[in-house]
C-alpha positions as CSV (number, residue, x, y, z in Angstrom):
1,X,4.9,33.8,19.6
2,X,1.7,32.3,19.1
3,X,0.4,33.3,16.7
4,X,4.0,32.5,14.6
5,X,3.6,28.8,16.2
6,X,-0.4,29.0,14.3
7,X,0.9,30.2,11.5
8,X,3.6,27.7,11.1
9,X,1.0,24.8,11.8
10,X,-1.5,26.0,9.4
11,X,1.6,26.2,6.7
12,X,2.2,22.7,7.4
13,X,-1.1,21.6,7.2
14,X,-1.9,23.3,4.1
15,X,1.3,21.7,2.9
16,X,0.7,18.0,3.6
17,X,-3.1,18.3,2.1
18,X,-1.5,19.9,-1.3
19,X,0.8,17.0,-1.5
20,X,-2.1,14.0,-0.5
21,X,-4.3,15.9,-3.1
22,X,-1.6,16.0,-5.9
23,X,-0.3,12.3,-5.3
24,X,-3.7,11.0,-5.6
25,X,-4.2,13.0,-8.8
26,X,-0.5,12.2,-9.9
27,X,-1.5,8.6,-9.2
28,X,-4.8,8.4,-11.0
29,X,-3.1,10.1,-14.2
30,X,-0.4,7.7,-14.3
31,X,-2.9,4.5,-13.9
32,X,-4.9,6.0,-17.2
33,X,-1.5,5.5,-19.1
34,X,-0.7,9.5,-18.9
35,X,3.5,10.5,-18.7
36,X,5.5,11.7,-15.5
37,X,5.6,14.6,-17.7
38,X,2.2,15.8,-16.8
39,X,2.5,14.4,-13.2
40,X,5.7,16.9,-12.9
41,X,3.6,20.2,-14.9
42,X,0.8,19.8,-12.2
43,X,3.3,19.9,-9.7
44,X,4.8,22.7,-10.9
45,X,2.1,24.0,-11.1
46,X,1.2,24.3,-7.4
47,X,4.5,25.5,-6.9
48,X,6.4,23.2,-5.4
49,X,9.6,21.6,-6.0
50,X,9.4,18.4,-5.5
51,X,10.8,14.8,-6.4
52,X,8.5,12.0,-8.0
53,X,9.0,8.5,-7.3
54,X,6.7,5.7,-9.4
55,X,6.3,2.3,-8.3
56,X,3.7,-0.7,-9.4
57,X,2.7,-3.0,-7.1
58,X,0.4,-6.0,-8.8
59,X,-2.6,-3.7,-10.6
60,X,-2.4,-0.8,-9.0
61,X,0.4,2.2,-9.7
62,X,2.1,4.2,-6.8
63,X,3.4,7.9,-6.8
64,X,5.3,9.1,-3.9
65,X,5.7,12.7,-4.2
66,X,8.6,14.4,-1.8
67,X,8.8,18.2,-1.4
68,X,10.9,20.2,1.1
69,X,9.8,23.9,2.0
70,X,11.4,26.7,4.9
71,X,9.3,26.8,7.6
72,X,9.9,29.8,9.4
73,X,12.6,29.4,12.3
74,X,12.9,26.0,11.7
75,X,14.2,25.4,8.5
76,X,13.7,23.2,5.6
77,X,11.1,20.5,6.3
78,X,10.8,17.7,4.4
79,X,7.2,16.1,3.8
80,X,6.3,13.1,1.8
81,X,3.2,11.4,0.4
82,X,2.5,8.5,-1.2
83,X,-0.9,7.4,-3.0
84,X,-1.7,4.3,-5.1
85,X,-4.4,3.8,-8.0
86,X,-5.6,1.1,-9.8
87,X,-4.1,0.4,-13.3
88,X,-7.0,1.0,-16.3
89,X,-9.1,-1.9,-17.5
90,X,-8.0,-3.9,-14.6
C-alpha cells in the first residue's frame, strides 16, 4: 500500500514538472512569433493529450496547457499549468 501511494505521488510529480516545463517552452515559442502548431507537436510529443489555451496580456503571451491522465485507483486527474513570456522585440 505504500509503496502504490509513492508511486502514485512520484507520477504526479513527474506529471506537473512535464507540464511547467512544456508551458514555459510552449510559451517562449509562441512569444518568438512560432504557430500553436508546433506548441501542439511538442506536446505530442511528450505524450500527452492535452488542451492549449493562448492568452496576451499587455507584452507578454500566456499558454495554459491542461492534460488529464489515470492515476491508479483514483481515476482521471486533471492538472493544469500556465506560463507567460515576453512578446519578441518588446
Amino acid at each position: 500500500m505504500i509503496m502504490l501511494l509513492a508511486v502514485t505521488v512520484i507520477s504526479i510529480s513527474f506529471t506537473r514538472v512535464q507540464l511547467v516545463e512544456l508551458a514555459g517552452t510552449g510559451a517562449r515559442a509562441l512569444a518568438r512569433g512560432e504557430s500553436i502548431q508546433i506548441v501542439n507537436e511538442l506536446i505530442s510529443e511528450a505524450n500527452l493529450k492535452a488542451e492549449t489555451q493562448v492568452s496576451e496580456q499587455d507584452f507578454t503571451i500566456c499558454l495554459k496547457i491542461t492534460a488529464e491522465k489515470p492515476v491508479f485507483h483514483l481515476g482521471m486527474l486533471s492538472f493544469a499549468e500556465k506560463s507567460c513570456a515576453r512578446k519578441s522585440g518588446l
